[in-house]
N, C-alpha and C positions, 0 to 999 in steps of 0.2 A: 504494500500500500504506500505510497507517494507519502512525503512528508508533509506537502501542501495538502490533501485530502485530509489527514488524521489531523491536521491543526484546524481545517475550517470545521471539520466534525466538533473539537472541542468548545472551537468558539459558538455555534451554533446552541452545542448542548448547556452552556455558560447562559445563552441568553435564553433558555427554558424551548426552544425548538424541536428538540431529539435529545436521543439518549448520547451517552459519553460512547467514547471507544472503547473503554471495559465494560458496559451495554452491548456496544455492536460485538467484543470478544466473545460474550458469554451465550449472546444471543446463537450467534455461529454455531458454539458448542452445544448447546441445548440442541439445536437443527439436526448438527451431524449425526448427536448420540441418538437423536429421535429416528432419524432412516436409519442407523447402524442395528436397528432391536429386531429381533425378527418377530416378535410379534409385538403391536402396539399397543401400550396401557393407557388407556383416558383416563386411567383414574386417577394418573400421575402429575399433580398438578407443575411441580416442578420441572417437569418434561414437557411442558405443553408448547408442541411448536408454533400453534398461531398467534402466541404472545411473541415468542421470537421472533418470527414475519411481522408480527406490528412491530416491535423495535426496529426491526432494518430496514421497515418499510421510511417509516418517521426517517433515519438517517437520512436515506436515497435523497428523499424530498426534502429534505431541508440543507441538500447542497446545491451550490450552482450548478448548473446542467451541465456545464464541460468540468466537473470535477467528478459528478455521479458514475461513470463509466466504471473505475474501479473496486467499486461498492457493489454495484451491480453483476459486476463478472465474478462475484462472490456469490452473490446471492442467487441469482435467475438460476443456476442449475439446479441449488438444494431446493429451489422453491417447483421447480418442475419435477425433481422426483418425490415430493410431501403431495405434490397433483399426482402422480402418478399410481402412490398409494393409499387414495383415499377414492370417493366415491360423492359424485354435488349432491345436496341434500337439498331440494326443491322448496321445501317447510321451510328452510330459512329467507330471513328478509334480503332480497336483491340489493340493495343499498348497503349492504356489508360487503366488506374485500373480500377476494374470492376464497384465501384459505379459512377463513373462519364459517364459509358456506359448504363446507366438506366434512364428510363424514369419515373418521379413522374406522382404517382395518380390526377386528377385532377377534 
């Protein structure tokens, strides 16, 4: 990650925008360990990746556009393979981001 990206991240987070960079660490980490399980526990609140996709989501956008790219090239894969294991859940409200509109494997 560029040194100019992790400082506008901080600054951003400094004025209440997004999460910190130890946000977007942790967040990652939550993501990875959540596709890493082979089978997925919703019960696990500490696991729950669509908190994690809300923190990285908040980062992305609360960068300037030509700095998001490297945020992004983090993110967009784990977030297509969390789509990949879950299933749309029609019952929920359209006006929520899409991974919070998905149903984990269980």
């Amino acid at each position: 990650m560029p040194a100019k990206v992790l400082r506008q991240i901080t600054h951003a987070a400094r004025e209440g925008r997004c999460g910190s960079v130890g946000d977007m660490a942790q967040a990652l980490d939550t993501l990875k360990r959540f596709l890493r399980r082979p089978i997925l526990d919703p019960m696990c609140p500490c696991c729950d990746p669509r908190e994690a996709l809300d923190i990285l989501h908040g980062i992305v956008t609360a960068l300037p556009p030509r700095s998001r790219p490297p945020v992004t090239a983090l993110v967009e894969p784990l977030g297509e393979r969390y789509r990949a294991r879950t299933l749309p859940d029609p019952r929920l409200r359209p006006d929520q981001p899409w991974w919070w509109r998905r149903v984990a494997e269980i």
